[in-house]
mmJSON file of the N, C-alpha and C atoms, coordinates in Angstrom:
{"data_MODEL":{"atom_site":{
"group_PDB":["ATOM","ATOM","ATOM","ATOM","ATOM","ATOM","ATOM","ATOM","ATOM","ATOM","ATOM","ATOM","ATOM","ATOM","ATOM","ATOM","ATOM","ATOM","ATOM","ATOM","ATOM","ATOM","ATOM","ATOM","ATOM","ATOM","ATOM","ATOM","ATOM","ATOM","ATOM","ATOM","ATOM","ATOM","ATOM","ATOM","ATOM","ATOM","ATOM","ATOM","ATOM","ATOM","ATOM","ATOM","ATOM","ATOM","ATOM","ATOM","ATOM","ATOM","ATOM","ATOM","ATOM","ATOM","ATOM","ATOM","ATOM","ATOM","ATOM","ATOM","ATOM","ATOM","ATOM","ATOM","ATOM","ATOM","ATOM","ATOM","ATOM","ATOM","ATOM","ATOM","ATOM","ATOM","ATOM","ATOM","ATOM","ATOM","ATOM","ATOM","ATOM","ATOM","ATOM","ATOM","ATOM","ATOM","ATOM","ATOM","ATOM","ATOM","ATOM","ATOM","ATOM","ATOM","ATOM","ATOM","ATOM","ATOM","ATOM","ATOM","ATOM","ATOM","ATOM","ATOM","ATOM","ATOM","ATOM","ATOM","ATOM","ATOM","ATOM","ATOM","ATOM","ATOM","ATOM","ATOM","ATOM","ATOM","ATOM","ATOM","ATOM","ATOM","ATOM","ATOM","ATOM","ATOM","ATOM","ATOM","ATOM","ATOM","ATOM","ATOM","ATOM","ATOM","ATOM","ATOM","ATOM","ATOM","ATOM","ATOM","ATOM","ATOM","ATOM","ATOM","ATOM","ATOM","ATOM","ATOM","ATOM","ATOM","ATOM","ATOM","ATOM","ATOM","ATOM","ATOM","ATOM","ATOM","ATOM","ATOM","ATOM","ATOM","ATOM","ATOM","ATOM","ATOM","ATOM","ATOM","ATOM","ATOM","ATOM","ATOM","ATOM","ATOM","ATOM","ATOM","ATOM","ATOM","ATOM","ATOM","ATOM","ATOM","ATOM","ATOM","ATOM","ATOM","ATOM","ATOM","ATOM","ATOM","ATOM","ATOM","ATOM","ATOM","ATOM","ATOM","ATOM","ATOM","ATOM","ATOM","ATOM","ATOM","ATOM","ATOM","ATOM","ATOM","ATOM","ATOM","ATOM","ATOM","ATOM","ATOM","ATOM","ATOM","ATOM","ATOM"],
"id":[1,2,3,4,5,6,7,8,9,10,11,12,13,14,15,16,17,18,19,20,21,22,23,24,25,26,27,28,29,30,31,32,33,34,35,36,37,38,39,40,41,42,43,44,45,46,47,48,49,50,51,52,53,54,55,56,57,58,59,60,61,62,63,64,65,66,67,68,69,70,71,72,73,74,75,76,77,78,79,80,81,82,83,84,85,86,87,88,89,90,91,92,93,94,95,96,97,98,99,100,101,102,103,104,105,106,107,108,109,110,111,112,113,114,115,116,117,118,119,120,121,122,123,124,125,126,127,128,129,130,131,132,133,134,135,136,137,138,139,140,141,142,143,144,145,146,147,148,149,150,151,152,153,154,155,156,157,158,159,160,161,162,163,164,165,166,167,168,169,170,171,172,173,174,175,176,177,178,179,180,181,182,183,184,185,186,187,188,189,190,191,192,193,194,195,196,197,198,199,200,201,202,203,204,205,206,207,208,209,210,211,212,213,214,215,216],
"type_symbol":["N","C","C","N","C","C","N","C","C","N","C","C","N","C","C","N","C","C","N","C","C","N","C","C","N","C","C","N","C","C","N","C","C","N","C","C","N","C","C","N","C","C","N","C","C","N","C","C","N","C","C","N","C","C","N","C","C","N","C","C","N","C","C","N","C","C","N","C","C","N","C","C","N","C","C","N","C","C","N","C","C","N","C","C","N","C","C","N","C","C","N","C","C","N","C","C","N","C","C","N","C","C","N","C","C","N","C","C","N","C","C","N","C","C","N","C","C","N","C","C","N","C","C","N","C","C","N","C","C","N","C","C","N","C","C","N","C","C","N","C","C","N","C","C","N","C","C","N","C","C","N","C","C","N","C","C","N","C","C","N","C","C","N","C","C","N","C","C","N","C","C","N","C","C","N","C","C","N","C","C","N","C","C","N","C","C","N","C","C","N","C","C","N","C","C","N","C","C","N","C","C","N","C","C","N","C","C","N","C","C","N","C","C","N","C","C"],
"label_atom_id":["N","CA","C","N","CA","C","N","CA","C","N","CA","C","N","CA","C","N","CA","C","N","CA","C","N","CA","C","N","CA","C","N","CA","C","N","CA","C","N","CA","C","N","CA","C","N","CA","C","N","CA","C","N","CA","C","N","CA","C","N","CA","C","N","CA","C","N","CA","C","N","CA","C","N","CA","C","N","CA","C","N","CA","C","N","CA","C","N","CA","C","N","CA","C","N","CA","C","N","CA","C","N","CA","C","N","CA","C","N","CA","C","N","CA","C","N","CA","C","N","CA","C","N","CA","C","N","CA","C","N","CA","C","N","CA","C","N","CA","C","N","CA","C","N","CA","C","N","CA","C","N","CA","C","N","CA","C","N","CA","C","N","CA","C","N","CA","C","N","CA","C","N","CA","C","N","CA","C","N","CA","C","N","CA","C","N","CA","C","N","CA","C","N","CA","C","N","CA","C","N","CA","C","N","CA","C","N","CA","C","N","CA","C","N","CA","C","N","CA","C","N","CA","C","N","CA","C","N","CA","C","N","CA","C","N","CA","C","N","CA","C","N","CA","C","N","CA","C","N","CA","C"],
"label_alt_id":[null,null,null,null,null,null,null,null,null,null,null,null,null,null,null,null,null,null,null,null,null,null,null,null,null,null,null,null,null,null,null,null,null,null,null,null,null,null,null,null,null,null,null,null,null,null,null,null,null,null,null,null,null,null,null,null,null,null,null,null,null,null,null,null,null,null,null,null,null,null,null,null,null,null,null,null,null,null,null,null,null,null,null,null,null,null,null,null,null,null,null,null,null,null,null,null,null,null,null,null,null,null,null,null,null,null,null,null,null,null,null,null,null,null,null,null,null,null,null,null,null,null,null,null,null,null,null,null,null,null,null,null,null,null,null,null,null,null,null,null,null,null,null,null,null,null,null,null,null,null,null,null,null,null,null,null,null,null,null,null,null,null,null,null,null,null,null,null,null,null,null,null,null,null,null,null,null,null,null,null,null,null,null,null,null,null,null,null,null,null,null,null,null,null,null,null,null,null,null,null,null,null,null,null,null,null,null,null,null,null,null,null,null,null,null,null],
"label_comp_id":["UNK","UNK","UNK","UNK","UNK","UNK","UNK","UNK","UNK","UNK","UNK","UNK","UNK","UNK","UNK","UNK","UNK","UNK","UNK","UNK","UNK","UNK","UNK","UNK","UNK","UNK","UNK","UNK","UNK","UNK","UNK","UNK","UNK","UNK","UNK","UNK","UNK","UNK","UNK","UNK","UNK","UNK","UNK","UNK","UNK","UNK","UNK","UNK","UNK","UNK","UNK","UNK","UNK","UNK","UNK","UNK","UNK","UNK","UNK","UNK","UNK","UNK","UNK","UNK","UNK","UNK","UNK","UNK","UNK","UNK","UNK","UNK","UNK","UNK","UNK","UNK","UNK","UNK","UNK","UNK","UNK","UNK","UNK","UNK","UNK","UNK","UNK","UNK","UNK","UNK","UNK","UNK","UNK","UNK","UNK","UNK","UNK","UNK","UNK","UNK","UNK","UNK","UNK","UNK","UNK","UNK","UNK","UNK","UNK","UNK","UNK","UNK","UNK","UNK","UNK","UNK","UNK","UNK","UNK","UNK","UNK","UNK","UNK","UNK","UNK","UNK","UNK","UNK","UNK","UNK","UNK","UNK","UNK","UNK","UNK","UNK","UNK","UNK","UNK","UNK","UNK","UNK","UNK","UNK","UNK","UNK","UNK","UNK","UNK","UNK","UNK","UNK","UNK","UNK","UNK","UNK","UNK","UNK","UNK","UNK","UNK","UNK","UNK","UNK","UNK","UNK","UNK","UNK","UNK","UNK","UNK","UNK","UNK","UNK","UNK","UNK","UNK","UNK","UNK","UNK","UNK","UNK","UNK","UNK","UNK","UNK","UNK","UNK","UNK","UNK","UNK","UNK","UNK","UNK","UNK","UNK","UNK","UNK","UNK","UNK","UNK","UNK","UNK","UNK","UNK","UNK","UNK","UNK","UNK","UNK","UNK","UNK","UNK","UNK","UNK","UNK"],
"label_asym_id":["A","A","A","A","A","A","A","A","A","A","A","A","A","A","A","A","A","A","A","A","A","A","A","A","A","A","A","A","A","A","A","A","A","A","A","A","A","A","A","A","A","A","A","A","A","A","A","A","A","A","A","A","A","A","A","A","A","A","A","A","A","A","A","A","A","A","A","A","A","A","A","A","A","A","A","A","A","A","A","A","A","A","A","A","A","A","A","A","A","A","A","A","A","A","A","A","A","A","A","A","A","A","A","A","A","A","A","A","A","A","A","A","A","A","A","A","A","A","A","A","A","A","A","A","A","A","A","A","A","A","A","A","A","A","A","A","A","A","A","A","A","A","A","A","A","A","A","A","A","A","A","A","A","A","A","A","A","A","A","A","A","A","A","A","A","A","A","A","A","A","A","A","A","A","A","A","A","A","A","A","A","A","A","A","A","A","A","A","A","A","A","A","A","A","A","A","A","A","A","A","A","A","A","A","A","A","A","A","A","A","A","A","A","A","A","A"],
"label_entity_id":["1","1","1","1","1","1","1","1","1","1","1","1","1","1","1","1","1","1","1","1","1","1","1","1","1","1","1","1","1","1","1","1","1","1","1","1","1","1","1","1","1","1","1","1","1","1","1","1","1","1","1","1","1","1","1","1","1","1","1","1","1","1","1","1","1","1","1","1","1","1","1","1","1","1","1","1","1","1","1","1","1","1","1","1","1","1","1","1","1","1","1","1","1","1","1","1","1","1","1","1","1","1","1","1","1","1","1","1","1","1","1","1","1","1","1","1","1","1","1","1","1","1","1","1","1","1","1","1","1","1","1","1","1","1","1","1","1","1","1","1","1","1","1","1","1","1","1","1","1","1","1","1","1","1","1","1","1","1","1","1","1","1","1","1","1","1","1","1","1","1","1","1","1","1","1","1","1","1","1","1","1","1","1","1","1","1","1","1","1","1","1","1","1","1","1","1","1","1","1","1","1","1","1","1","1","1","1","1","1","1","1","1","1","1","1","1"],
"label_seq_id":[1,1,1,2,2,2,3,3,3,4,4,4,5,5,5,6,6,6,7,7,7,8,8,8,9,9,9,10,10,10,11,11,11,12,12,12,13,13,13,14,14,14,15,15,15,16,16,16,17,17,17,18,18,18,19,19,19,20,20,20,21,21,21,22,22,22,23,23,23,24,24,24,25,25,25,26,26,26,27,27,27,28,28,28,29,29,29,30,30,30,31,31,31,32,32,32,33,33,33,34,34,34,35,35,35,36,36,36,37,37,37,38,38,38,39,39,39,40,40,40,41,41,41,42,42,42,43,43,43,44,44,44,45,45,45,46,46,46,47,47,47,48,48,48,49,49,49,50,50,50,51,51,51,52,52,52,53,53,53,54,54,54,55,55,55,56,56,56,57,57,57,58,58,58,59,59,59,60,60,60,61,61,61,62,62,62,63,63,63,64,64,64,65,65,65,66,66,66,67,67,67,68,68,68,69,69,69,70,70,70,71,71,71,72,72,72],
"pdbx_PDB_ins_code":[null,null,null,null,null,null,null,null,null,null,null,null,null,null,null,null,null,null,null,null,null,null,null,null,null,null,null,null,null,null,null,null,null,null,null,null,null,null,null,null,null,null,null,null,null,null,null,null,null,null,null,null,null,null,null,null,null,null,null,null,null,null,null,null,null,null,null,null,null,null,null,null,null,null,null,null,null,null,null,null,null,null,null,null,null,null,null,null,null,null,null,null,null,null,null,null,null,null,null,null,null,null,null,null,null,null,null,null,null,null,null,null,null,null,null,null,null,null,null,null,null,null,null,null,null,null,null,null,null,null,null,null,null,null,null,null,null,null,null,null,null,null,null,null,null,null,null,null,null,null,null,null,null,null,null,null,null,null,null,null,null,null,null,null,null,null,null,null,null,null,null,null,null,null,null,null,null,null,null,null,null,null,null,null,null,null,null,null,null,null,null,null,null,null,null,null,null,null,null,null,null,null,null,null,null,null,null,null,null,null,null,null,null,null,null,null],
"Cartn_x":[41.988,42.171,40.798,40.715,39.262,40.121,38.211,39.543,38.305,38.527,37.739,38.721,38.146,38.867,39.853,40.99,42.536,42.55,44.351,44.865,45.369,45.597,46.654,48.174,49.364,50.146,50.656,50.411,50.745,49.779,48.277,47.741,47.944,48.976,49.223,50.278,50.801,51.736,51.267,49.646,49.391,48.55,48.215,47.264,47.192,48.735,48.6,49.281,49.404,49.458,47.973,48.215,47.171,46.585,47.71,47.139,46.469,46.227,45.712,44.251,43.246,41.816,41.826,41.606,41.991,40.352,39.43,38.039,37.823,37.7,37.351,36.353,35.404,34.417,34.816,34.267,34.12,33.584,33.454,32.825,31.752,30.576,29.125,28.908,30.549,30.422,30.06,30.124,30.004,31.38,31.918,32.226,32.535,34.318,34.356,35.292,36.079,36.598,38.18,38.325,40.005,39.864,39.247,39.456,39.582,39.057,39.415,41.106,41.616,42.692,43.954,43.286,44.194,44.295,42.674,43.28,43.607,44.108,44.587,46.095,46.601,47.489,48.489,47.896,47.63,48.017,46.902,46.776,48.18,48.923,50.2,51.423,51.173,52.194,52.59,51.213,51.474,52.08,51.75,51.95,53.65,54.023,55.347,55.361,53.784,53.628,53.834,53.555,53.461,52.306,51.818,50.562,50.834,50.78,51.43,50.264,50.138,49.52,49.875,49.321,49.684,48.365,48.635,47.381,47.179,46.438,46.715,45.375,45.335,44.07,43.141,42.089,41.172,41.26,41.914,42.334,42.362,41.936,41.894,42.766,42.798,44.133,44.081,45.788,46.015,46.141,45.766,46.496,46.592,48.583,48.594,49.528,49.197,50.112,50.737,52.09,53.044,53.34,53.196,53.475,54.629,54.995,56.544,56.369,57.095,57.074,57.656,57.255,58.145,58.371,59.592,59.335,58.981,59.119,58.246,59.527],
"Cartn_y":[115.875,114.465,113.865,112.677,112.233,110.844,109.922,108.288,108.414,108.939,109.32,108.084,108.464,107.909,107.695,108.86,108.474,109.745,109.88,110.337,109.7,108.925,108.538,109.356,108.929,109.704,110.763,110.148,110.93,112.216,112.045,113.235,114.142,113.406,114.463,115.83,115.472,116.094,117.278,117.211,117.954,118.527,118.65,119.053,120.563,121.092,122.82,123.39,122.942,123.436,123.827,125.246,126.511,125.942,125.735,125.048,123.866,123.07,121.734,122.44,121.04,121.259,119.492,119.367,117.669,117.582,116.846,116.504,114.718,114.142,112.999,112.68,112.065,112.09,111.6,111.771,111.902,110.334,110.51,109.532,108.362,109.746,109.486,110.001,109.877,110.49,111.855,112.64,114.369,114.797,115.668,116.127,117.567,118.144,118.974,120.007,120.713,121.986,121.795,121.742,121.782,122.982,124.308,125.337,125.662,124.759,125.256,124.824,123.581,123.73,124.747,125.351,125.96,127.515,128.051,129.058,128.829,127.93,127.523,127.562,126.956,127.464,128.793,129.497,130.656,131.609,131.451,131.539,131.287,130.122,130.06,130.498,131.163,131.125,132.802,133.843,135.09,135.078,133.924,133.986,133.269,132.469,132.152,130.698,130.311,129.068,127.867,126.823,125.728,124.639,123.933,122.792,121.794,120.324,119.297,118.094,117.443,116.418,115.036,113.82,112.465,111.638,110.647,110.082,108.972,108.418,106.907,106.429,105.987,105.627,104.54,104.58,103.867,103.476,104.773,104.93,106.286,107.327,108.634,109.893,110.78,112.014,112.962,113.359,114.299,115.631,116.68,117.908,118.776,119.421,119.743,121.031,122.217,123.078,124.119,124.223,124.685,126.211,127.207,128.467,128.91,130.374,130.373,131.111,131.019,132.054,132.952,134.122,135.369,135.693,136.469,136.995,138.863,139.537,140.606,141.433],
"Cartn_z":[53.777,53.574,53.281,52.125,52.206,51.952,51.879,51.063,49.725,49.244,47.705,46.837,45.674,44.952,44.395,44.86,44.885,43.38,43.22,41.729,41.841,40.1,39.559,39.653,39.911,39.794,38.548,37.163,36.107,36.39,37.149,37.05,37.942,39.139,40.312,39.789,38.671,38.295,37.658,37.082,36.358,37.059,37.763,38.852,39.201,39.102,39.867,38.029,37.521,36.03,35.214,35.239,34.807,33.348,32.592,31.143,31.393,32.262,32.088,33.208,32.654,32.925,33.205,34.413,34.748,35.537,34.988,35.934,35.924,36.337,37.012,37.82,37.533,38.192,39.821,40.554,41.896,42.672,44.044,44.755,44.313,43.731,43.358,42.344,41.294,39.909,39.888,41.085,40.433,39.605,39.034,37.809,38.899,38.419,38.658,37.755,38.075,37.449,37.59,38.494,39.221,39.684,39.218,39.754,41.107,42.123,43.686,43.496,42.595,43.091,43.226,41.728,41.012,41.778,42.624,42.899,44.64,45.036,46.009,45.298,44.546,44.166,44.009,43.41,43.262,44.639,45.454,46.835,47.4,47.182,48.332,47.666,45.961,45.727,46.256,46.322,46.723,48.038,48.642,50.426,50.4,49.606,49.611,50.557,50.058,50.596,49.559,50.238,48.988,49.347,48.435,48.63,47.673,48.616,48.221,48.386,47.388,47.288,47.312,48.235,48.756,48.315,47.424,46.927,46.466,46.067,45.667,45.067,44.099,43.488,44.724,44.273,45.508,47.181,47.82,48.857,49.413,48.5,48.903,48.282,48.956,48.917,49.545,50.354,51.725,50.784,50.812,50.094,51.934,51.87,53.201,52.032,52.891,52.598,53.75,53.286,54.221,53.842,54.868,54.772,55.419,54.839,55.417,57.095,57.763,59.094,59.036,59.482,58.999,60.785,60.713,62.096,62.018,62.645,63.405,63.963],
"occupancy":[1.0,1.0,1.0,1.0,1.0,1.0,1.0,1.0,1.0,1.0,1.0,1.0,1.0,1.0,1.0,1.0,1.0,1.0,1.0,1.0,1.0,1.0,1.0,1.0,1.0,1.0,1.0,1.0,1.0,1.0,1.0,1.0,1.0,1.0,1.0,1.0,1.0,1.0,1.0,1.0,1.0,1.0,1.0,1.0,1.0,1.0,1.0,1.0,1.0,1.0,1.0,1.0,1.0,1.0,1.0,1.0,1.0,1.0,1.0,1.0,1.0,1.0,1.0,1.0,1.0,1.0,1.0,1.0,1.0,1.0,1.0,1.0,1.0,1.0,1.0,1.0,1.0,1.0,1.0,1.0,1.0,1.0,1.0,1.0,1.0,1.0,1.0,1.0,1.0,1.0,1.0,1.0,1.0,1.0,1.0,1.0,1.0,1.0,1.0,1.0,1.0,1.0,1.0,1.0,1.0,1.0,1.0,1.0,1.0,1.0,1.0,1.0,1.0,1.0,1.0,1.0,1.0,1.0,1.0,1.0,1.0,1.0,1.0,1.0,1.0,1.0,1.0,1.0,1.0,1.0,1.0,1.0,1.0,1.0,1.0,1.0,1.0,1.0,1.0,1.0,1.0,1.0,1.0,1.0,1.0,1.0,1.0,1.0,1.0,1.0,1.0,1.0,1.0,1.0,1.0,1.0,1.0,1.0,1.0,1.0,1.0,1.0,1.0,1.0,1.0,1.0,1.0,1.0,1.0,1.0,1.0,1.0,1.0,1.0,1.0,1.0,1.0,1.0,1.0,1.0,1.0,1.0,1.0,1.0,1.0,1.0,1.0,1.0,1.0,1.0,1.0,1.0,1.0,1.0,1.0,1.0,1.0,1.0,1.0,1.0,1.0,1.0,1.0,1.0,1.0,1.0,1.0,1.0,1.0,1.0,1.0,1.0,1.0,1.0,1.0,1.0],
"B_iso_or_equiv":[0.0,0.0,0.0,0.0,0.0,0.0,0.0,0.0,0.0,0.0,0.0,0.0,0.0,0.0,0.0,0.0,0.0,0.0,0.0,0.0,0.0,0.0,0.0,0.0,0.0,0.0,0.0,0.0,0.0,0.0,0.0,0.0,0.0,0.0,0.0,0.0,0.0,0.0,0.0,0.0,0.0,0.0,0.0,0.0,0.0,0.0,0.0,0.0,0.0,0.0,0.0,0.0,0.0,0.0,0.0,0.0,0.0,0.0,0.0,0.0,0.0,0.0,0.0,0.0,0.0,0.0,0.0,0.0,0.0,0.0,0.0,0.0,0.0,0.0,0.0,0.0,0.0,0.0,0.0,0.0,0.0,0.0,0.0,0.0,0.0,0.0,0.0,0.0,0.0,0.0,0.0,0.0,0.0,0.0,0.0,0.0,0.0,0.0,0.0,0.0,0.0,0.0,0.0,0.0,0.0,0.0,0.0,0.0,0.0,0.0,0.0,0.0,0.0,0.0,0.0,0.0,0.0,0.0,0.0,0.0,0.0,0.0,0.0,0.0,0.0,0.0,0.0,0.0,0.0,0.0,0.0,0.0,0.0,0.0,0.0,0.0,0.0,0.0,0.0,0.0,0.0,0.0,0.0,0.0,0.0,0.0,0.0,0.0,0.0,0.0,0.0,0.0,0.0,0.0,0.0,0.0,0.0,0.0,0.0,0.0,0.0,0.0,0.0,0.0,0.0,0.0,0.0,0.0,0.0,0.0,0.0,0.0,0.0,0.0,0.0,0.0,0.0,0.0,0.0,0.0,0.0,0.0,0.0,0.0,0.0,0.0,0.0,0.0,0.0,0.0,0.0,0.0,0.0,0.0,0.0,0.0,0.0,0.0,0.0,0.0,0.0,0.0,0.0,0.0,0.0,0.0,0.0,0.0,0.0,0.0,0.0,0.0,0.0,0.0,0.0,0.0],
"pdbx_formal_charge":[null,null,null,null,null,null,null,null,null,null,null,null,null,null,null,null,null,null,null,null,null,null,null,null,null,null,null,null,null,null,null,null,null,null,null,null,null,null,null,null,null,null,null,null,null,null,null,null,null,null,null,null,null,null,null,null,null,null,null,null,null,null,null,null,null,null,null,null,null,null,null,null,null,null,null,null,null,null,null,null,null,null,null,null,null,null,null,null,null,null,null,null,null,null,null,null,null,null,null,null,null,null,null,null,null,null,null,null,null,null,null,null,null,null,null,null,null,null,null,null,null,null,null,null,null,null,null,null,null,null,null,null,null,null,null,null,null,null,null,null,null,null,null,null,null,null,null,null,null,null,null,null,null,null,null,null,null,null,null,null,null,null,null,null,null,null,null,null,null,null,null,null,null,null,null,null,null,null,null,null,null,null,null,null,null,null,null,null,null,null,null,null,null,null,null,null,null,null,null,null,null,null,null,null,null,null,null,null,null,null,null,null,null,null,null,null],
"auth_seq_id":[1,1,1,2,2,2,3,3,3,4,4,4,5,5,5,6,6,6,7,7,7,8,8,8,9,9,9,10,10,10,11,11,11,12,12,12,13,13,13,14,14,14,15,15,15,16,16,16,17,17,17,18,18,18,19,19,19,20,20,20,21,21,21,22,22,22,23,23,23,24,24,24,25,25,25,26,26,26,27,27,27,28,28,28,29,29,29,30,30,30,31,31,31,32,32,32,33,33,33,34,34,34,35,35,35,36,36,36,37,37,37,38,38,38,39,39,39,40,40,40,41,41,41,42,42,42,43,43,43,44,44,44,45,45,45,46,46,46,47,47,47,48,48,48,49,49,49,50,50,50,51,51,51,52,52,52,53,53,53,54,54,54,55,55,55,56,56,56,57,57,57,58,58,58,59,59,59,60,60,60,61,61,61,62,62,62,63,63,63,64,64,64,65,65,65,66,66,66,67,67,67,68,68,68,69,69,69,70,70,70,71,71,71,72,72,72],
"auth_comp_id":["UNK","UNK","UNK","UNK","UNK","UNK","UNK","UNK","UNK","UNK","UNK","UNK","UNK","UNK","UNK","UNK","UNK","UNK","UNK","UNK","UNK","UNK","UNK","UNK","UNK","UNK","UNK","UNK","UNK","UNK","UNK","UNK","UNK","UNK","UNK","UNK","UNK","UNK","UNK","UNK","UNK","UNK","UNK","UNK","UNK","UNK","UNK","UNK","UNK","UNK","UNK","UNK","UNK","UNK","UNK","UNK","UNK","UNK","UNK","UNK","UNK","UNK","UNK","UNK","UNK","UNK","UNK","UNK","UNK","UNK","UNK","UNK","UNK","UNK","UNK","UNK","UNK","UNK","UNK","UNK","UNK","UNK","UNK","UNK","UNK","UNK","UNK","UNK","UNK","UNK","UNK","UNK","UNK","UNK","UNK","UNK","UNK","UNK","UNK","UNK","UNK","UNK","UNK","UNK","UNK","UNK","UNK","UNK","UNK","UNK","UNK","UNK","UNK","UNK","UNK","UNK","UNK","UNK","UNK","UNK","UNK","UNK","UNK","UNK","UNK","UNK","UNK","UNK","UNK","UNK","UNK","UNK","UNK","UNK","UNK","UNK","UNK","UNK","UNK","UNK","UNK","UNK","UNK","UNK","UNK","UNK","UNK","UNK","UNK","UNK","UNK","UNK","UNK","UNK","UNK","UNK","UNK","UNK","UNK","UNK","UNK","UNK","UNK","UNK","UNK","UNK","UNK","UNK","UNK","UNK","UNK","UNK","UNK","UNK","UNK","UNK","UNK","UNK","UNK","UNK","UNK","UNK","UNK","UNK","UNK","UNK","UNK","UNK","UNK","UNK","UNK","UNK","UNK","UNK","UNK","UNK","UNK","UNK","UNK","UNK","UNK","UNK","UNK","UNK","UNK","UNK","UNK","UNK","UNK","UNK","UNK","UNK","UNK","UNK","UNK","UNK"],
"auth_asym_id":["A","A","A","A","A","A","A","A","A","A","A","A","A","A","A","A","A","A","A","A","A","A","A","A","A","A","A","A","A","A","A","A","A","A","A","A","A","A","A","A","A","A","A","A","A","A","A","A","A","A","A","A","A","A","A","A","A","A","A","A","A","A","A","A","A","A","A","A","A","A","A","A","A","A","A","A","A","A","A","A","A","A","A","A","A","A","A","A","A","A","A","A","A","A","A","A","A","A","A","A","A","A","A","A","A","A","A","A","A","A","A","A","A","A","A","A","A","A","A","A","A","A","A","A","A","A","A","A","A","A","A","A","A","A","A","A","A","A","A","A","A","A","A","A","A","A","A","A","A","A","A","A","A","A","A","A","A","A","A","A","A","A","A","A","A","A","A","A","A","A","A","A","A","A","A","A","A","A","A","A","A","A","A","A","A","A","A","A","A","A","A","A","A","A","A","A","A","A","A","A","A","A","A","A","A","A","A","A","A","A","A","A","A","A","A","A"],
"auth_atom_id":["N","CA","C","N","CA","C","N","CA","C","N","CA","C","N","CA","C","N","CA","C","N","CA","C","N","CA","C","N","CA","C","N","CA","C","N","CA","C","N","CA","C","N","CA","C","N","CA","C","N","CA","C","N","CA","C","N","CA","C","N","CA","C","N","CA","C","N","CA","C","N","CA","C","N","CA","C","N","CA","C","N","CA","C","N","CA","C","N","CA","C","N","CA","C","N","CA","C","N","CA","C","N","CA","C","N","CA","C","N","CA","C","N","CA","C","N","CA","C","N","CA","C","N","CA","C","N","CA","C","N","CA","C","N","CA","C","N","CA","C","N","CA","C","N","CA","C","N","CA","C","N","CA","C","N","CA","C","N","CA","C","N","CA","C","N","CA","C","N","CA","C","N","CA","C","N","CA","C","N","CA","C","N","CA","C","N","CA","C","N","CA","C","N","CA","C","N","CA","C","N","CA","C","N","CA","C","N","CA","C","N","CA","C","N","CA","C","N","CA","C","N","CA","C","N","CA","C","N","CA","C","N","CA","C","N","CA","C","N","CA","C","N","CA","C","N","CA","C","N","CA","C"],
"pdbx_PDB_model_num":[1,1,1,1,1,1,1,1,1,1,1,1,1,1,1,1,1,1,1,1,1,1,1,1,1,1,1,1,1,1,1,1,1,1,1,1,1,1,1,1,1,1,1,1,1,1,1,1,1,1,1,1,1,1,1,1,1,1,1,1,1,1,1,1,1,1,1,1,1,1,1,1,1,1,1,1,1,1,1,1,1,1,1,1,1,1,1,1,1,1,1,1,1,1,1,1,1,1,1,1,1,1,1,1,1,1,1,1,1,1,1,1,1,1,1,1,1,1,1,1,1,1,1,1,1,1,1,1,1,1,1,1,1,1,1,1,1,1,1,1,1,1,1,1,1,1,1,1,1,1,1,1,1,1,1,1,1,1,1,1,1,1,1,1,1,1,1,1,1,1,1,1,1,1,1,1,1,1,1,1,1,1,1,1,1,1,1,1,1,1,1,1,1,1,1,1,1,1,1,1,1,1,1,1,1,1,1,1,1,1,1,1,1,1,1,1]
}}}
């Protein structure tokens, strides 16, 4: 969770999509990749998890992700 600068919603959509390259400058205008998101992505889809994003322009954004429980 931060209170950064929020996503627009049209871009939340595009966010864990491999073809898209989405950067926006940051807090203090740094400039990034998406790539942590993407292989976080990646990451929950081998585990049979999922990662969900809550956001809002000039107010921040939650990314929480949910994994499955297996039993034993």
């Amino acid at each position: 969770m931060d209170s950064g600068v929020g996503i627009p919603e049209k871009k939340q959509r595009q966010l864990f999509q491999l073809d898209q390259t989405l950067s926006t400058p940051g807090t203090e205008n740094e400039q990034g990749t998406g790539l942590g998101l993407h292989l976080c992505k990646e990451y929950m889809d081998h585990l049979f998890g999922k990662i969900n994003i809550e956001s809002h322009p000039g107010k921040g954004s939650r990314f929480t992700i949910s994994l499955r429980r297996t039993c034993e």
